[in-house]
Backbone as CSV, one residue per row, in Angstrom:
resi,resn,N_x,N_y,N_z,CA_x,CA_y,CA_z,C_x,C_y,C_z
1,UNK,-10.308,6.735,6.468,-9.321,7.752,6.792,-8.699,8.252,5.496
2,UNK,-8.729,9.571,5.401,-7.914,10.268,4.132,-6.344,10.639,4.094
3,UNK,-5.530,10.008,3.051,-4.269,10.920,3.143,-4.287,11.995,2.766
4,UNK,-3.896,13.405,3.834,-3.620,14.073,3.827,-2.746,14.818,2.347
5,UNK,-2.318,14.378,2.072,-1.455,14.635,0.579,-2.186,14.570,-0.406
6,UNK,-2.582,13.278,-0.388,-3.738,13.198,-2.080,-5.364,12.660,-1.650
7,UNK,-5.538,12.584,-0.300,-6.847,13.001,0.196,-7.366,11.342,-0.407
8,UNK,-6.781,10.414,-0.424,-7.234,9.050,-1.323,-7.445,8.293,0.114
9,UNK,-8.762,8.027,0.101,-8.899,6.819,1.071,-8.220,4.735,1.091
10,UNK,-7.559,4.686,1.737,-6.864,3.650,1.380,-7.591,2.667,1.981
11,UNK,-7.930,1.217,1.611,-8.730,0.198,2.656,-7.617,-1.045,2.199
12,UNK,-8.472,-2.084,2.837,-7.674,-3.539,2.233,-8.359,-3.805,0.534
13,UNK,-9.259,-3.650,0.060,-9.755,-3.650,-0.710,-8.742,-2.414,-2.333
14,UNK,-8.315,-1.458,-1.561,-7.473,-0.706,-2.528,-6.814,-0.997,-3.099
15,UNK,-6.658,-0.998,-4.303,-5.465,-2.251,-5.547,-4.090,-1.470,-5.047
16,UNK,-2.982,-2.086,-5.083,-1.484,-1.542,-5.066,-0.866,-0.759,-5.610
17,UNK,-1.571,-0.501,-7.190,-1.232,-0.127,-8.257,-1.987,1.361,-8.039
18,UNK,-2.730,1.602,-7.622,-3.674,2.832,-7.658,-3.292,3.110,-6.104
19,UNK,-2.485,2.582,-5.222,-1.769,3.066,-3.948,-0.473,4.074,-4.346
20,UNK,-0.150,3.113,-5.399,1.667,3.703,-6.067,1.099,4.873,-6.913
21,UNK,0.285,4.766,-7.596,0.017,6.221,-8.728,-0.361,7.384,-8.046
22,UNK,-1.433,7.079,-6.705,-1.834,8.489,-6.376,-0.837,8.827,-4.846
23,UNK,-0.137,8.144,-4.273,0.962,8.288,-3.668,2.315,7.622,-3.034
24,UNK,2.748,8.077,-4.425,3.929,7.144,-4.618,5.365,7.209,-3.658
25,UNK,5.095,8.217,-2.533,5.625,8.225,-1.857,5.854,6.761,-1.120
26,UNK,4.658,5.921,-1.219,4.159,4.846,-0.236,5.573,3.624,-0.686
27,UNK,5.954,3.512,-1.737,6.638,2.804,-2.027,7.490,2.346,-1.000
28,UNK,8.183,3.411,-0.214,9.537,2.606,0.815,8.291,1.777,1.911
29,UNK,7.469,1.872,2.171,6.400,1.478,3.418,6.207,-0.081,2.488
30,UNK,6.171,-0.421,1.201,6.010,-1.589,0.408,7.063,-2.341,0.757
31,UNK,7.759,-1.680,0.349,9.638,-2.293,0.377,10.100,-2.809,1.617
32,UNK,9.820,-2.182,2.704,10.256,-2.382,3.759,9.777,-3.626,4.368
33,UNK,8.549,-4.075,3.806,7.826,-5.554,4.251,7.859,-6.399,3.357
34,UNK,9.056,-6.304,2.218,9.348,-6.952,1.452,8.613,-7.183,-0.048
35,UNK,7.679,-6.338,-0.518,6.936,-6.331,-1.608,7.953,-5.451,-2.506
36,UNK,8.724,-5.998,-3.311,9.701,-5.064,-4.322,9.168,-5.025,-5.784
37,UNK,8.140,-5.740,-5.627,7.781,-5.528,-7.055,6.917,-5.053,-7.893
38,UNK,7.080,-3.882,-7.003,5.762,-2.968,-7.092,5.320,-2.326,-8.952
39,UNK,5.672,-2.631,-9.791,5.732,-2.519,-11.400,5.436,-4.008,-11.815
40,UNK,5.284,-5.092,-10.715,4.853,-6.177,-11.704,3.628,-6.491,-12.234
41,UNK,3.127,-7.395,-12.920,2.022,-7.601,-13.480,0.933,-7.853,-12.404
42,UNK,1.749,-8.687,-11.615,0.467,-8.902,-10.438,-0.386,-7.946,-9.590
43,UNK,0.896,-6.946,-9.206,0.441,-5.636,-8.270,-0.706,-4.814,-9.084
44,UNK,-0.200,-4.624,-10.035,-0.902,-3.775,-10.717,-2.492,-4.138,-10.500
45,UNK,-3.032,-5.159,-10.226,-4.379,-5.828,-9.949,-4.829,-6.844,-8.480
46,UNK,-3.840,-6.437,-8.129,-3.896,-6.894,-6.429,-4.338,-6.062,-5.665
47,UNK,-4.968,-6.367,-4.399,-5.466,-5.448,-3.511,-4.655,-5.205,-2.376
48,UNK,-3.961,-4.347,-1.579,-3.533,-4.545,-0.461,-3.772,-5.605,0.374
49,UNK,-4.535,-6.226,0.259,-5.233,-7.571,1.376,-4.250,-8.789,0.644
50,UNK,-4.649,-8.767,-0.600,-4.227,-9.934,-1.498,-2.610,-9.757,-1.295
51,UNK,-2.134,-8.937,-1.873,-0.559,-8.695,-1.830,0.399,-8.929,-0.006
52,UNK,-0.588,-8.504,0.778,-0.140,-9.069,2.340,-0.537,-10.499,2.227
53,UNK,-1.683,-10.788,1.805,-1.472,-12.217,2.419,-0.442,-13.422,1.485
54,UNK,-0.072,-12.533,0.363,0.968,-13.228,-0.612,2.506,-13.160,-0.325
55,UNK,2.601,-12.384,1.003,4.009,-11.506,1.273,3.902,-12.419,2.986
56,UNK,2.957,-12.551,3.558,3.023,-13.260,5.247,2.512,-12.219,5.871
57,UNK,2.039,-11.175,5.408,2.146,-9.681,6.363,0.561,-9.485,6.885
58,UNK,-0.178,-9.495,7.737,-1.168,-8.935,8.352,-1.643,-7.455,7.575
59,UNK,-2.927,-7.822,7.009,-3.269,-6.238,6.567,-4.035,-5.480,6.941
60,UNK,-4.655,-5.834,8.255,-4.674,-4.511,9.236,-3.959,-4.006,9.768
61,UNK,-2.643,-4.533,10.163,-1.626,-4.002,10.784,-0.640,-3.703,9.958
62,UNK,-0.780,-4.002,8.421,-0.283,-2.591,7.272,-0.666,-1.621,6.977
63,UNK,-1.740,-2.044,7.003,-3.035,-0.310,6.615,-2.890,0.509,7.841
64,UNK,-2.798,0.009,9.399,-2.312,1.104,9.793,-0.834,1.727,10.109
65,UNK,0.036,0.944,9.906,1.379,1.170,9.239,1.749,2.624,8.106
66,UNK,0.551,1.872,7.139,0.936,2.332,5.984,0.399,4.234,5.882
67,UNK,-1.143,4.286,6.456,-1.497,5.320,6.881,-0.330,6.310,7.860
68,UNK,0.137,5.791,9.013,1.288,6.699,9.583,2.541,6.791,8.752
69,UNK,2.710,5.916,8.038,3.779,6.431,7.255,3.641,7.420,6.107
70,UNK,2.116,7.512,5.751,1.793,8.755,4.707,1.774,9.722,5.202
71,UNK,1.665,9.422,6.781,1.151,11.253,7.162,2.025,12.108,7.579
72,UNK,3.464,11.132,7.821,4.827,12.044,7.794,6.243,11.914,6.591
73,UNK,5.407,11.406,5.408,5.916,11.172,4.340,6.123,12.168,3.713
């Protein structure tokens, strides 16, 4: 599935860091499940999968979270 905005396909496999650069809107959708540290060393090389399962959070049921929250972002 493409965001609409920057047309970037997002999976579990997508690093965090390249979520925040090409739409950085996504940030409050991070925050809100408790990932605040979205500038740290780790994110920057984590995958969405990795960073949920480091946070407690299910990452199919972020990715599609995270997708509806881009598309009225």
């Amino acid at each position: 599935m493409l965001n609409e905005v920057n047309e970037m396909e997002i999976t579990r496999e997508t690093r965090i860091a390249e979520i925040i650069e090409n739409c950085p809107q996504a940030m409050p959708a991070f925050m809100e499940i408790g990932m605040h540290c979205m500038g740290c060393a780790l994110a920057s090389g984590e995958t969405l999968e990795q960073a949920c399962a480091a946070h407690g959070v299910d990452p199919d049921e972020f990715l599609v979270y995270l997708k509806a929250f881009l598309e009225t972002a």
